[in-house]
C-alpha positions as CSV (number, residue, x, y, z in Angstrom):
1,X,0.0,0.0,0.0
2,X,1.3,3.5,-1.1
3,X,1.9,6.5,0.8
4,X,-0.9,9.1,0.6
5,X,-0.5,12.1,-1.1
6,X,-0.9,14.2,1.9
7,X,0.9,13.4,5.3
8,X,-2.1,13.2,8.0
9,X,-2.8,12.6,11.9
10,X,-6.2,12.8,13.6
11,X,-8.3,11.4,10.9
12,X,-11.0,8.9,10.2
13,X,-10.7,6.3,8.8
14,X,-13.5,3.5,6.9
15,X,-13.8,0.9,4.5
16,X,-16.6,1.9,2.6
17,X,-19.3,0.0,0.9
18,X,-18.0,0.5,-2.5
19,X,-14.8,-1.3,-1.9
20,X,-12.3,1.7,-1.1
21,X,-10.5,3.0,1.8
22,X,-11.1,6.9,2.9
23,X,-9.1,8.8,4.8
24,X,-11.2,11.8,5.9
25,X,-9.7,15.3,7.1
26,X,-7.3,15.3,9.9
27,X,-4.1,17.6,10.2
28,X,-0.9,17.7,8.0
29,X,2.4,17.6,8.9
30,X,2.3,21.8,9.9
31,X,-1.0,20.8,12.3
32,X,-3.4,22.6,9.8
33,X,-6.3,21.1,9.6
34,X,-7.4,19.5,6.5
35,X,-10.6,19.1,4.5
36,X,-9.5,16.5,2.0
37,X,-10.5,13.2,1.7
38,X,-8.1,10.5,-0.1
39,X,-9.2,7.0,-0.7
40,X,-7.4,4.1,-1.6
41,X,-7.7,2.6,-5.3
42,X,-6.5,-1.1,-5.3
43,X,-6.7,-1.6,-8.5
44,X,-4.2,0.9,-9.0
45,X,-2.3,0.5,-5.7
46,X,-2.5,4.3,-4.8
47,X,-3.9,6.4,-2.7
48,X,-5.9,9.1,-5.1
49,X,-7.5,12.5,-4.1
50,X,-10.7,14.6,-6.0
51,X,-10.7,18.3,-4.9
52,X,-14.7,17.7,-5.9
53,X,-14.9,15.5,-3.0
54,X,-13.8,17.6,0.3
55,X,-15.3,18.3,3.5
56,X,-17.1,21.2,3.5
57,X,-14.4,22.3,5.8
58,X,-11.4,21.4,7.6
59,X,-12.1,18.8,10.4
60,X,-9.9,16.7,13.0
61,X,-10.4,13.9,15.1
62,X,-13.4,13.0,13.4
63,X,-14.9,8.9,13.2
64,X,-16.6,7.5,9.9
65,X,-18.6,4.6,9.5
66,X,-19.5,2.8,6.3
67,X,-23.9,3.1,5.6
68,X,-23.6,0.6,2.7
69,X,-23.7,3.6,-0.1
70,X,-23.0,6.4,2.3
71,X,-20.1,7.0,4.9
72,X,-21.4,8.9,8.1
73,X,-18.5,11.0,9.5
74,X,-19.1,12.7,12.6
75,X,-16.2,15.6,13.7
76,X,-15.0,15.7,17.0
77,X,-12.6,18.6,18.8
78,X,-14.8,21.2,19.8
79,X,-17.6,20.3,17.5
80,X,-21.1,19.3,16.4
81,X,-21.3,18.2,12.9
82,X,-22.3,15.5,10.7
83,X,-21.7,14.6,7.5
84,X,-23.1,12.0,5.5
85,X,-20.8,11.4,2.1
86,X,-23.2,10.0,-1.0
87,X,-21.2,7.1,-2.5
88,X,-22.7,7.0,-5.5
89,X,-22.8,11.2,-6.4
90,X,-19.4,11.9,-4.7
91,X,-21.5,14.7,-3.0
92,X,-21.8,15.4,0.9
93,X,-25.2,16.4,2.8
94,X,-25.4,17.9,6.3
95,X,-26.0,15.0,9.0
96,X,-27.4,14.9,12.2
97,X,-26.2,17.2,14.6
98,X,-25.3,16.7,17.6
99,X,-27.3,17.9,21.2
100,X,-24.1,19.0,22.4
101,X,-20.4,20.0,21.7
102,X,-17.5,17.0,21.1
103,X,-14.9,17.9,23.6
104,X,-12.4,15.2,22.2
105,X,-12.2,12.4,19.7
106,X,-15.2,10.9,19.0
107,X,-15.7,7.0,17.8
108,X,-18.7,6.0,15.8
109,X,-19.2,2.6,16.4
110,X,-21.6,0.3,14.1
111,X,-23.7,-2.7,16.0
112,X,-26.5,-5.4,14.7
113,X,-29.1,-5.9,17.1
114,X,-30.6,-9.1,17.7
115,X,-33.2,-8.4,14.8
116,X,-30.4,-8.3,13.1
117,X,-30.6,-4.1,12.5
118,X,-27.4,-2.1,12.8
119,X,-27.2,0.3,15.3
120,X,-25.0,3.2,15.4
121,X,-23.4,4.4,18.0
122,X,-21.2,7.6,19.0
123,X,-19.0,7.7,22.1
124,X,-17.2,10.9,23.0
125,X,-16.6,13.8,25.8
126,X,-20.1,15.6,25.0
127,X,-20.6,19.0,26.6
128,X,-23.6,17.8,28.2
129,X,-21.9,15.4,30.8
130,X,-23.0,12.2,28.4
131,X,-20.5,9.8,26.9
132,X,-22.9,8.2,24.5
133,X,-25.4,8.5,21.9
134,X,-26.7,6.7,19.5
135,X,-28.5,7.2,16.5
136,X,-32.3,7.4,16.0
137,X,-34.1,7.4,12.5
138,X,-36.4,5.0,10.5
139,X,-34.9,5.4,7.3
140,X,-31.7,6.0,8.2
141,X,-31.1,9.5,6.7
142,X,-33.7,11.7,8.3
143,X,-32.1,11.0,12.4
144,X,-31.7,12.5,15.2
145,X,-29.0,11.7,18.3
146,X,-30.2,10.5,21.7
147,X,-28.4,10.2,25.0
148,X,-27.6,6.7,25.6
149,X,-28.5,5.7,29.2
150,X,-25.1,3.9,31.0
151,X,-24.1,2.8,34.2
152,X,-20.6,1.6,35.6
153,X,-21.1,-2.5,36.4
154,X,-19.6,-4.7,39.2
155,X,-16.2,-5.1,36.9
156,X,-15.7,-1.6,35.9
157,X,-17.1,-1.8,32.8
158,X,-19.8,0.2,31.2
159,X,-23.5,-1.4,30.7
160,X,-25.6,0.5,27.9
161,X,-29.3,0.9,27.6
162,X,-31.3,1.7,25.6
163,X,-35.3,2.0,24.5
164,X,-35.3,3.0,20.7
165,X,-34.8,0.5,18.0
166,X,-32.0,2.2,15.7
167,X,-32.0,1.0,12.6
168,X,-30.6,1.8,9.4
C-alpha cells in the first residue's frame, strides 16, 4: 500500500461500501487542519484524491462509519457536525447534529441488534456530561442523536441501555 498524497494525523478512517479506503480530514504535517479526503484505489495500488470530494471544511479527530452507499462521518474537537458522504454522487449532505459539543475524539461505532438491524453508536466527551449517543431514525437518513442511558457494572465496565430500536 502506497503512501498518501498528503501526510495526515487525527483522521477517520473507513472501508466503505464500495470497496475503497477513505481517509477523511485530519491535520498535516504543519498541524493545519485538512478538509480533503483521499481514498485508496486497489486496482491501481495508490492512494488518489478529487478536490470535488472535500469536507465542506477542515475537520480533525473526526470517526466515519460505512452506511452501505454512504459514509457517516461525525467531527470531533470542539464540534457538532455531521456529514453524511453519498457514494454514488461523490457529494456530501449535512447529517445529524449533535445535542451538544465534542470535547475530544469521538468514535462511531456500528452494531447489529438481535433483529439483526445495525445500530450506530457515538462515544465521546459531549458538553452535556454524556458519553454516548446513538443514532435514532427509521430510514436511516432523516435521524436525530439520543443520549444513551449507561451505568458503571460490578467489573468496571460500562453497561448500555437503551429503548429506541435504531435501525438503518
Amino acid at each position: 500500500m502506497g503512501n498518501m498524497n498528503t501526510k495526515r494525523s487525527g483522521h477517520a478512517m473507513v472501508f466503505a461500501g464500495d470497496g475503497r479506503i477513505y481517509a477523511i480530514g485530519g491535520r498535516d504535517n504543519s498541524n493545519v487542519a485538512l478538509s480533503s479526503i483521499e481514498y485508496y484505489d486497489f486496482a491501481l495500488n495508490q492512494w488518489r484524491h478529487d478536490p470535488d470530494t472535500d469536507l465542506p471544511k477542515p475537520f480533525v479527530l473526526g470517526s466515519a462509519v460505512d452506511l452501505q452507499n454512504r459514509i457517516l462521518f461525525c467531527a470531533g474537537d470542539y464540534s457538532a457536525k455531521c456529514y453524511v458522504f453519498l457514494l454514488d454522487s461523490n457529494t456530501w449532505k449535512v447529517g445529524p447534529t449533535f445535542p451538544a459539543l465534542v470535547f475530544s475524539r469521538i468514535t462511531l461505532l456500528s452494531a447489529t441488534d438481535a433483529a439483526f438491524k445495525k445500530q450506530i453508536y457515538a462515544v465521546a466527551e459531549f458538553e452535556d456530561g454524556n458519553e454516548i449517543y446513538t443514532r435514532v431514525g427509521k430510514d436511516g437518513e432523516t435521524v436525530e442523536w439520543v443520549p444513551v442511558e449507561t451505568t458503571i457494572n460490578s467489573d468496571g465496565g460500562l453497561d448500555m441501555f437503551t429503548a429506541a430500536a435504531v435501525t438503518y
